[in-house]
DSSP file (Angstrom, degrees, kcal/mol; ACC not computed):
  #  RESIDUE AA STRUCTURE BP1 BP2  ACC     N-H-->O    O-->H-N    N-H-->O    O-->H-N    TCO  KAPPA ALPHA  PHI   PSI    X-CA   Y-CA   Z-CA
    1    1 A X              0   0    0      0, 0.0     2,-0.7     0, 0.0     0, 0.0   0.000 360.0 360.0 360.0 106.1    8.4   17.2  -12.2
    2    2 A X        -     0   0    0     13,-0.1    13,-0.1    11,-0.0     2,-0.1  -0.707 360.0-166.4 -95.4 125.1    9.0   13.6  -13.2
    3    3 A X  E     -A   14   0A   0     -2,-0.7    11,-2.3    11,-0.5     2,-0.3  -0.150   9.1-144.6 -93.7-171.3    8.5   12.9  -16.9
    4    4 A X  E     -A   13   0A   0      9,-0.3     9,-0.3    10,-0.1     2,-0.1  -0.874   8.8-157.2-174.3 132.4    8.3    9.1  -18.4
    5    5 A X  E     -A   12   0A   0      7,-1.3     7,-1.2    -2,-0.3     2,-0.4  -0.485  13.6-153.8-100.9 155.0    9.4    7.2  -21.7
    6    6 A X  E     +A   11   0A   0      5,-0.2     2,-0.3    -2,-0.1     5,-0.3  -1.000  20.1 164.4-139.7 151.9    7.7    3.9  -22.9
    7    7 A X  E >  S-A   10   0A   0      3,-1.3     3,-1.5    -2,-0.4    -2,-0.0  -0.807  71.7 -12.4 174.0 120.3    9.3    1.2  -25.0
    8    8 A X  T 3  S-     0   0    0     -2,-0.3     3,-0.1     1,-0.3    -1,-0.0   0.984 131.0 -45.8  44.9  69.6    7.6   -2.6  -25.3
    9    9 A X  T 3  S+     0   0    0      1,-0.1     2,-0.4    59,-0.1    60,-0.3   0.577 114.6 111.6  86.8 -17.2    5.3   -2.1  -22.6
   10   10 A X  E <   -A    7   0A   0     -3,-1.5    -3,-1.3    58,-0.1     2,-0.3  -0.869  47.2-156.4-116.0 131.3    7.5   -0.7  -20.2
   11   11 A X  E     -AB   6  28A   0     17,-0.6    17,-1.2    -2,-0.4     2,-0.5  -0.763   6.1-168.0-107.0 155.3    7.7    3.0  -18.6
   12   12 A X  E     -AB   5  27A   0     -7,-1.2    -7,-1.3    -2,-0.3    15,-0.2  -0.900  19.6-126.7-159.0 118.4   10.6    4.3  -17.2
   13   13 A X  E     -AB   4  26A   0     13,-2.2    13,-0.9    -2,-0.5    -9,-0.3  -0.273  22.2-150.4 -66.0 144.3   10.7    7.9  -14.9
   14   14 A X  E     +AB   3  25A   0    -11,-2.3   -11,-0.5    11,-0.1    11,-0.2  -0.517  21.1 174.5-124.3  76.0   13.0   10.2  -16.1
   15   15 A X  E     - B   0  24A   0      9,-1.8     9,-2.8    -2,-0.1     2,-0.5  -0.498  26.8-131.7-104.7 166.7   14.5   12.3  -13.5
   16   16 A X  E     - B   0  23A   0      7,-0.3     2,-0.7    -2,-0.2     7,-0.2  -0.925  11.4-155.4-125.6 106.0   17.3   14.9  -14.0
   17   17 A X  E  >> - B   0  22A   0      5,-2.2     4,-3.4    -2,-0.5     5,-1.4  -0.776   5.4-168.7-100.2 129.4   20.3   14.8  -11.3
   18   18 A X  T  45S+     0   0    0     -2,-0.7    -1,-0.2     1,-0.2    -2,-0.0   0.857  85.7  52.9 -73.6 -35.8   21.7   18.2  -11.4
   19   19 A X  T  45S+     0   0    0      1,-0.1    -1,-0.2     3,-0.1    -2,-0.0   0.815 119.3  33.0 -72.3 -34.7   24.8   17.1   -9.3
   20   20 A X  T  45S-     0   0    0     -3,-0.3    -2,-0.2     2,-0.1    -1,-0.1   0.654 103.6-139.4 -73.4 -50.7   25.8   14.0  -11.8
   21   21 A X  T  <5 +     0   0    0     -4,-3.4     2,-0.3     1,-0.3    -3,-0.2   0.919  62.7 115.8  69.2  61.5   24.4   16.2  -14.6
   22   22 A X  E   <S-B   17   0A   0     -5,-1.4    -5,-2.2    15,-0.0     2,-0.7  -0.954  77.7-103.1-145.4 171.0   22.9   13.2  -16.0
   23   23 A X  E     -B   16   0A   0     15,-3.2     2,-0.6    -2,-0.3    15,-0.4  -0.912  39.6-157.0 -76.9  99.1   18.9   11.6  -17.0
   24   24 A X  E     -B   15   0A   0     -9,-2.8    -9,-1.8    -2,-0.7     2,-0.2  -0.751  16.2-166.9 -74.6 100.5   18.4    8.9  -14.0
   25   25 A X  E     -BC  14  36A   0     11,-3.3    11,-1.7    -2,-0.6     2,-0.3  -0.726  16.9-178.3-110.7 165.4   15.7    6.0  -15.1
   26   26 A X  E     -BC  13  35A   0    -13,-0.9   -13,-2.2    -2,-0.2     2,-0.3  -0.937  31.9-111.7-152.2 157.6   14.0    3.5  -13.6
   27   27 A X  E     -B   12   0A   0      7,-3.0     2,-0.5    -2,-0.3     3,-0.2  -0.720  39.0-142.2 -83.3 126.2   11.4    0.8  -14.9
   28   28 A X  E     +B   11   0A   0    -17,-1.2   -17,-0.6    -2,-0.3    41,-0.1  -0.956  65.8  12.6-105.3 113.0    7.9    1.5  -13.5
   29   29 A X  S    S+     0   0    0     -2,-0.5     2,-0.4     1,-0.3    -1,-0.1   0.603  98.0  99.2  92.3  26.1    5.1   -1.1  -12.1
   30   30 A X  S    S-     0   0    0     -3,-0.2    -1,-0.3     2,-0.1    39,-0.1  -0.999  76.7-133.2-131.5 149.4    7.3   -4.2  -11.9
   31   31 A X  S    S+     0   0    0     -2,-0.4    -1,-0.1    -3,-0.1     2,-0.0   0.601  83.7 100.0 -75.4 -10.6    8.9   -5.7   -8.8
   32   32 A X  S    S-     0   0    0     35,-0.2     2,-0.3    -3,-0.1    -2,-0.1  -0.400  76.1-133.7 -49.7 143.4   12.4   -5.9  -11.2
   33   33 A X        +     0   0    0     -7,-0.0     2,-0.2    -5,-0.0    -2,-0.1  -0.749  34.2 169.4-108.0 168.9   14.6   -3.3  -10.6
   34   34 A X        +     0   0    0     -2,-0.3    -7,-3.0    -7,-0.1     2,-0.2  -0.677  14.6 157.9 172.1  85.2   15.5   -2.1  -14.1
   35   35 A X  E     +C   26   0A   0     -9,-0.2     2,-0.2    -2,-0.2    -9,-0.2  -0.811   6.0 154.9-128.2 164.0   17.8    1.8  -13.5
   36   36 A X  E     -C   25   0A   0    -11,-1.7   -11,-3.3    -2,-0.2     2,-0.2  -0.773  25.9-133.7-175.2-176.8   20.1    3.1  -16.1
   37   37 A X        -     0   0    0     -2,-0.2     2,-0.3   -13,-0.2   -13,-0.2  -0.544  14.3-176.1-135.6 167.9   21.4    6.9  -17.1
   38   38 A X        -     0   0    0    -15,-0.4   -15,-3.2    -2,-0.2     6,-0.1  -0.785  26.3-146.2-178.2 127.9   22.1    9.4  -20.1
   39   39 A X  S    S+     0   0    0     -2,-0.3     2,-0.3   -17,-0.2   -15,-0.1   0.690  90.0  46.5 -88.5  -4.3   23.5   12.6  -20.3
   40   40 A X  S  > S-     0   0    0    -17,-0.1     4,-0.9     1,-0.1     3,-0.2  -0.962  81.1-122.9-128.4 164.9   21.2   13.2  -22.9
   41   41 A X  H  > S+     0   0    0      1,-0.3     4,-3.7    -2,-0.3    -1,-0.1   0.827 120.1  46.8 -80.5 -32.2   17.6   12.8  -23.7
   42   42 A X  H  > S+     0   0    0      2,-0.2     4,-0.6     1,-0.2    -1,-0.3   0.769 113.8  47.1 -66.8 -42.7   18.8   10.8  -26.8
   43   43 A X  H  > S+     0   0    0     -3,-0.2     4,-3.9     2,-0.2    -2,-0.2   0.585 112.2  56.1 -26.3 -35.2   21.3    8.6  -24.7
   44   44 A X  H  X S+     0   0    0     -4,-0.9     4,-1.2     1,-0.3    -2,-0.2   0.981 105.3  41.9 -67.8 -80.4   18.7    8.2  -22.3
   45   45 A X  H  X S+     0   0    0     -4,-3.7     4,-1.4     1,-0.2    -1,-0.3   0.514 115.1  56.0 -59.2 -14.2   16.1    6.8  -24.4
   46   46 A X  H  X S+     0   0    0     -4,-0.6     4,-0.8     2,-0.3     3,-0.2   0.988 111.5  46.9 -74.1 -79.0   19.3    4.3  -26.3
   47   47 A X  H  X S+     0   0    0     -4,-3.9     4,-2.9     1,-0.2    -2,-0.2   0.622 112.0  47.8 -72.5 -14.0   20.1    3.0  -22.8
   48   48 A X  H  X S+     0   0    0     -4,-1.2     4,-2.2     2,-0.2     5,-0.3   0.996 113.6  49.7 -66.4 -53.5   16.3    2.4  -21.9
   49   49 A X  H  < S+     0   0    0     -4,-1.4    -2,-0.2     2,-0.3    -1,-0.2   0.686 115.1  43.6   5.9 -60.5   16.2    0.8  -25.1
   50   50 A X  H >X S+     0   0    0     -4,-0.8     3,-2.3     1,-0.2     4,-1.8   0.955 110.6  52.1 -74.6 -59.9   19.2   -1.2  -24.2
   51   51 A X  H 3X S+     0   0    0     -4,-2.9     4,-1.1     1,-0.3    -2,-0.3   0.838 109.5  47.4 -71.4 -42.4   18.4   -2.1  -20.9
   52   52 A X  H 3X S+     0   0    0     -4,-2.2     4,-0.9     2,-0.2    -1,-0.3   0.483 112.0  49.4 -84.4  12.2   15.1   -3.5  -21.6
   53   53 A X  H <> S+     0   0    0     -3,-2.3     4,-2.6    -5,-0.3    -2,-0.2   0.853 108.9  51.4 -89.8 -52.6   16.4   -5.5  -24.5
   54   54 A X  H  X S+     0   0    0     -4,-1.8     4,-1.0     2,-0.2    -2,-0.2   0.487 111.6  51.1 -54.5 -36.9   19.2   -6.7  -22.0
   55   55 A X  H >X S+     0   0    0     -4,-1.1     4,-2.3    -5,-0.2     3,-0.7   0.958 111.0  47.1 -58.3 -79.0   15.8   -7.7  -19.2
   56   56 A X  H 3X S+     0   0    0     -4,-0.9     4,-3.5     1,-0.3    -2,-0.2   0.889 113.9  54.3 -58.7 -37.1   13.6   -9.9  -22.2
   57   57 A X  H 3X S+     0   0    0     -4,-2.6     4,-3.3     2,-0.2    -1,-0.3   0.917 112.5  32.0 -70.4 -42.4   16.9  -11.6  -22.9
   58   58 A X  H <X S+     0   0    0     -4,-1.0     4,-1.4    -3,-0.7     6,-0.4   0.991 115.9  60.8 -61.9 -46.5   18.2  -13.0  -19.4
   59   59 A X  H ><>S+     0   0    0     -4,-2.3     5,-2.7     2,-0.2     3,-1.6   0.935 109.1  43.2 -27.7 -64.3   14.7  -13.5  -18.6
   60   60 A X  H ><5S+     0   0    0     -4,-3.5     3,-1.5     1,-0.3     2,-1.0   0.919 118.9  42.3 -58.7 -74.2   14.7  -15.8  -21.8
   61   61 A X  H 3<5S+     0   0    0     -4,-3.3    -1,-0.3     1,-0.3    -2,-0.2   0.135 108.4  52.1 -78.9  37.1   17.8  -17.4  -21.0
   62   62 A X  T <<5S-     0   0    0     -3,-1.6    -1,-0.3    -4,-1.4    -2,-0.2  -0.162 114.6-118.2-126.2  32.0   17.5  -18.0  -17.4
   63   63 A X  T < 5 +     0   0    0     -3,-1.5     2,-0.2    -5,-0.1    -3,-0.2   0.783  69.3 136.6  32.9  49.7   13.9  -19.7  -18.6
   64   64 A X      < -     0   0    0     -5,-2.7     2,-0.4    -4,-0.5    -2,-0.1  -0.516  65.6-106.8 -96.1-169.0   11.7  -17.0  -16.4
   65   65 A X        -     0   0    0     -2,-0.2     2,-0.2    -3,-0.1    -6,-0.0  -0.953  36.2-124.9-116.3 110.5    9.0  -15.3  -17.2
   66   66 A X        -     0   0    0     -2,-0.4     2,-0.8     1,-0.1   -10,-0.0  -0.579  30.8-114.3 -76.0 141.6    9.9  -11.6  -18.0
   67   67 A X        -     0   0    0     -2,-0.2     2,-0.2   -37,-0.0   -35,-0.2  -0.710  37.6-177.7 -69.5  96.5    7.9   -9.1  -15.8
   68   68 A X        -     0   0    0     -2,-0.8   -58,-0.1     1,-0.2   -59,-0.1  -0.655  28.9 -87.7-110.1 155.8    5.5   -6.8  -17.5
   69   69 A X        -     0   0    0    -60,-0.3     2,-0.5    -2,-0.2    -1,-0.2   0.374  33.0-120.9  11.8 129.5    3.3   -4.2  -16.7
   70   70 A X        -     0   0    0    -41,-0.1    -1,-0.1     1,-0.1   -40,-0.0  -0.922  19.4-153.6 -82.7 129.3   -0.3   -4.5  -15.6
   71   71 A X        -     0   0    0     -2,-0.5    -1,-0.1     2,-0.2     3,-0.0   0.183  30.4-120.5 -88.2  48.0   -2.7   -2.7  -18.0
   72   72 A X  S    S+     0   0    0      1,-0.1     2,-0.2     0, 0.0    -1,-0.1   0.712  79.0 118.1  51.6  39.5   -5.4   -2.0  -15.8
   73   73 A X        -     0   0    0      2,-0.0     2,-0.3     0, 0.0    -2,-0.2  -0.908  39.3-179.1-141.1 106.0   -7.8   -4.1  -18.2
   74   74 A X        -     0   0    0     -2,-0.2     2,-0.5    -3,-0.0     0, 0.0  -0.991  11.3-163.9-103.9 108.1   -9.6   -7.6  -16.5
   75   75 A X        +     0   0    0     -2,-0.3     2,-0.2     2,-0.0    -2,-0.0  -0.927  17.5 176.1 -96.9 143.6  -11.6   -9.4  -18.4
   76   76 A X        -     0   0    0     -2,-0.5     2,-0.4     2,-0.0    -2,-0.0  -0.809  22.8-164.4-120.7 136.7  -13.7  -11.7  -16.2
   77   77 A X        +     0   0    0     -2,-0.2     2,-0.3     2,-0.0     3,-0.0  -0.970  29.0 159.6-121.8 138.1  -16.7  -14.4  -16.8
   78   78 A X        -     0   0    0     -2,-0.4     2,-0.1     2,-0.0     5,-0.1  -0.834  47.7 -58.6-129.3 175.3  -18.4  -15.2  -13.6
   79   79 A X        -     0   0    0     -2,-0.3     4,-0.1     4,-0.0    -2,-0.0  -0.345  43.3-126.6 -59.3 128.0  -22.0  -16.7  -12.8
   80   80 A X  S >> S+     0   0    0      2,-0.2     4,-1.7     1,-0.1     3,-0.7   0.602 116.0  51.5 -59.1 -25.6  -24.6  -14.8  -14.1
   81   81 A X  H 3>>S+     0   0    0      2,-0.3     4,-1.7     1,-0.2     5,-0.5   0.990 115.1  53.4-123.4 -79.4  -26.5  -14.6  -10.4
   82   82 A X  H 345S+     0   0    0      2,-0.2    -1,-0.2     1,-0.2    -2,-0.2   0.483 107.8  48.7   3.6 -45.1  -22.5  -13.3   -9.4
   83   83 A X  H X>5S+     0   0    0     -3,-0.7     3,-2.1     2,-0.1     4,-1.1   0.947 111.0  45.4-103.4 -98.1  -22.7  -11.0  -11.9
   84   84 A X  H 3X5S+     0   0    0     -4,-1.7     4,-1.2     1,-0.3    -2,-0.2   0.593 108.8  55.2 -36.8 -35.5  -26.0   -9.6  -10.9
   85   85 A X  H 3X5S+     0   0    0     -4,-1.7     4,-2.3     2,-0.2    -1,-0.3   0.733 108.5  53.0 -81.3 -15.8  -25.2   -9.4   -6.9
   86   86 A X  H <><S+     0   0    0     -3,-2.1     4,-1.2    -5,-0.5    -2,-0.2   0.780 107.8  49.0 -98.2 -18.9  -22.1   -7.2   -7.9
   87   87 A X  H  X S+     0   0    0     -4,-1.1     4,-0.8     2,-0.2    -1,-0.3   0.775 111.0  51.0 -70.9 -43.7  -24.2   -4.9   -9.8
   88   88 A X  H >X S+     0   0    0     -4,-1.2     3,-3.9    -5,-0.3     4,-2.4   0.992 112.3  47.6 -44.6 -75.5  -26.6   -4.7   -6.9
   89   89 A X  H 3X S+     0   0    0     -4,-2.3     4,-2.8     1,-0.3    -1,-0.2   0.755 107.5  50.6 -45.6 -47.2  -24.0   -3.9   -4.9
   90   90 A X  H 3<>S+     0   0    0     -4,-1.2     5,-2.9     1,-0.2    -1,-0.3   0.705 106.9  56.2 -61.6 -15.1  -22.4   -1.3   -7.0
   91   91 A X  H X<5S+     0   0    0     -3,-3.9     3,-1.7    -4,-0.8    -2,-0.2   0.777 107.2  51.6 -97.1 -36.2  -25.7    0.6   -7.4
   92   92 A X  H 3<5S+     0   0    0     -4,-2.4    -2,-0.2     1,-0.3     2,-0.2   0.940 113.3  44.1 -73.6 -54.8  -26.2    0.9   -3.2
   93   93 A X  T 3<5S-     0   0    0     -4,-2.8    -1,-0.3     1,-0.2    -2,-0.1   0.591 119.9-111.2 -89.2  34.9  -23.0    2.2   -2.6
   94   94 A X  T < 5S+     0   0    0     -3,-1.7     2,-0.4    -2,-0.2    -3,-0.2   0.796  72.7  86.1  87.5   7.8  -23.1    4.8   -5.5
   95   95 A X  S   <S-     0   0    0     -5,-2.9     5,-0.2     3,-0.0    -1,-0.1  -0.939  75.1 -79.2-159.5 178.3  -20.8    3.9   -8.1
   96   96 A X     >  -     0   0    0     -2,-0.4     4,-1.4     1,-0.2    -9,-0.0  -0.392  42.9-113.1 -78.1 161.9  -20.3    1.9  -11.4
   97   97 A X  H  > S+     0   0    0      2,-0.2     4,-1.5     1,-0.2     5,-0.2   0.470 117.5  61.2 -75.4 -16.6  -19.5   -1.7  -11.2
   98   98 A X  H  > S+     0   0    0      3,-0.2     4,-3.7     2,-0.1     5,-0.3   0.928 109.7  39.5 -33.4 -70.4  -15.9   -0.7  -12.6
   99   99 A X  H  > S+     0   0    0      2,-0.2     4,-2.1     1,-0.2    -2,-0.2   0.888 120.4  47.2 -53.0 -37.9  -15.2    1.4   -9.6
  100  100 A X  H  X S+     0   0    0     -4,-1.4     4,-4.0    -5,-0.2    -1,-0.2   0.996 110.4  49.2 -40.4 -71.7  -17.0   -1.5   -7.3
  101  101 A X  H  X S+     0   0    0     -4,-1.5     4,-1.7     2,-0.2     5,-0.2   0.795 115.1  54.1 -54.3 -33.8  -15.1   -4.5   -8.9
  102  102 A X  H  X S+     0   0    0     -4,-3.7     4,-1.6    -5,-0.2    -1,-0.2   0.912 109.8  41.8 -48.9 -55.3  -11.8   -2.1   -8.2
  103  103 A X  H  X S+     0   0    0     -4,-2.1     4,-0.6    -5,-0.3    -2,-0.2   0.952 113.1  48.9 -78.6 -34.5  -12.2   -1.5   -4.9
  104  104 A X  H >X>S+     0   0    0     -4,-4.0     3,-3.8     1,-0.2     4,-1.9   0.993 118.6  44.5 -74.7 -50.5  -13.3   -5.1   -3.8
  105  105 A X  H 3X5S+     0   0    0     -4,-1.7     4,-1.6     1,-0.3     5,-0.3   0.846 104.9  57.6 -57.6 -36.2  -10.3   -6.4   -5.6
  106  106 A X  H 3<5S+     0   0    0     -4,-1.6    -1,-0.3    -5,-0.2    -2,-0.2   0.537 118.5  37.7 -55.3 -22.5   -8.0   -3.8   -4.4
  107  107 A X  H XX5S+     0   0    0     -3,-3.8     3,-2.8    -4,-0.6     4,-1.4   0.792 112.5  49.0-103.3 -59.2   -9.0   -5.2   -0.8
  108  108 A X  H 3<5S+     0   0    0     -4,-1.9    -2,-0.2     1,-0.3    -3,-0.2   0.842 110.0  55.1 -61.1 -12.4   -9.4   -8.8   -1.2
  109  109 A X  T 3<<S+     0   0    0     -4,-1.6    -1,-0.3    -5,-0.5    -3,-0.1   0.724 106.6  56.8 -89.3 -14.8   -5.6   -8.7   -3.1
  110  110 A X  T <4 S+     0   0    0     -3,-2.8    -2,-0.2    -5,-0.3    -1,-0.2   0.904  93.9  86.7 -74.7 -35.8   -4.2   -6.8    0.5
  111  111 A X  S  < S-     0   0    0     -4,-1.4     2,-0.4     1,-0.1     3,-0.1  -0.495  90.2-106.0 -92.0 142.1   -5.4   -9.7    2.6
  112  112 A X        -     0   0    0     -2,-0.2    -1,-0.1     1,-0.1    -2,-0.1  -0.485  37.9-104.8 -34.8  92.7   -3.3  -12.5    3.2
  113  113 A X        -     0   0    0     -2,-0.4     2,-0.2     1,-0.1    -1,-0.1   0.222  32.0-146.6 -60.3 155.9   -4.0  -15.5    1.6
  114  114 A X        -     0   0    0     -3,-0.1     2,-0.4     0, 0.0    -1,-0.1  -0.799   5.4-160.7-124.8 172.9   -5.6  -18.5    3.2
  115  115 A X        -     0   0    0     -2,-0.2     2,-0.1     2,-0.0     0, 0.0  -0.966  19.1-120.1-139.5 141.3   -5.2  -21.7    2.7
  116  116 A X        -     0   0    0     -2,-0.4     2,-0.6     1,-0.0     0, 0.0  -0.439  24.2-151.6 -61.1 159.2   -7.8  -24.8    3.8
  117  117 A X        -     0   0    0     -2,-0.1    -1,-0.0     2,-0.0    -2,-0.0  -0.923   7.3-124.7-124.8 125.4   -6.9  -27.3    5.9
  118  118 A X        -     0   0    0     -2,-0.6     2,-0.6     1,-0.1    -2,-0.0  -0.293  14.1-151.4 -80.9 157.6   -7.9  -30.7    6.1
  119  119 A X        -     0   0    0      2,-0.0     2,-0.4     3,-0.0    -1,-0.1  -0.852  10.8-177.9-119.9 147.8   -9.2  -32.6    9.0
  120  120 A X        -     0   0    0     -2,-0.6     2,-1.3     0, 0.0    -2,-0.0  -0.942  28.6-135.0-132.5 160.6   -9.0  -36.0    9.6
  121  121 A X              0   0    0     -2,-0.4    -2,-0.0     1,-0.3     0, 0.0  -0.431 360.0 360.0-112.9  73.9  -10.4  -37.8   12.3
  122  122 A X              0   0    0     -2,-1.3    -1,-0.3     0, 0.0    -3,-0.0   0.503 360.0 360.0 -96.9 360.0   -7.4  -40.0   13.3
């Protein structure tokens, strides 16, 4: 069973190594790696605490962009006629335009991006 803490935005697995006899976290939904430990549940949550205090701050001084979390909330405005085809579409294959607009995004963000290229006639 893996349990999970949250603090700013962030979620962090909490699994229990029986051999260390300690809490083992990790940062969840970011490509950062972001682990730390506690031999108690109160430790635990301190050094997530710590450690994600210890993240916003290099982030900030090394002028990045700290990584957060998606929440699974898009707001969108597209062309009404846009709008209207994706609703079509969501009503033939059976399922809300949530679920639609999920799955088409969920594919078109697997494919590779492309890029144009110009032609010139030199």
């Amino acid at each position: 069973m893996i349990n999970s803490m949250s603090y700013k935005g962030y979620t962090a697995s909490m699994i229990f190594d029986a051999e260390d006899k300690i809490i083992v976290g990790r940062v969840l939904d970011i490509d950062d790696i972001i682990s730390f430990h506690g031999e108690s549940v109160a430790e635990f949550e301190s050094n997530f605490h710590a450690a994600i205090e210890d993240y916003l701050a290099a982030s900030k001084e090394l002028g990045s962009a700290s990584e957060k979390p998606a929440s699974g909330k898009v707001m969108l405005r597209i062309a009404p006629e846009v709008h209207a085809a994706a609703l079509k579409a969501a009503a033939r294959s059976g399922t809300s335009l949530n679920k639609w607009a999920e799955g088409a995004l969920g594919k078109a963000a697997r494919k590779p991006a492309t890029r144009a290229t110009a032609r010139s006639d030199a």
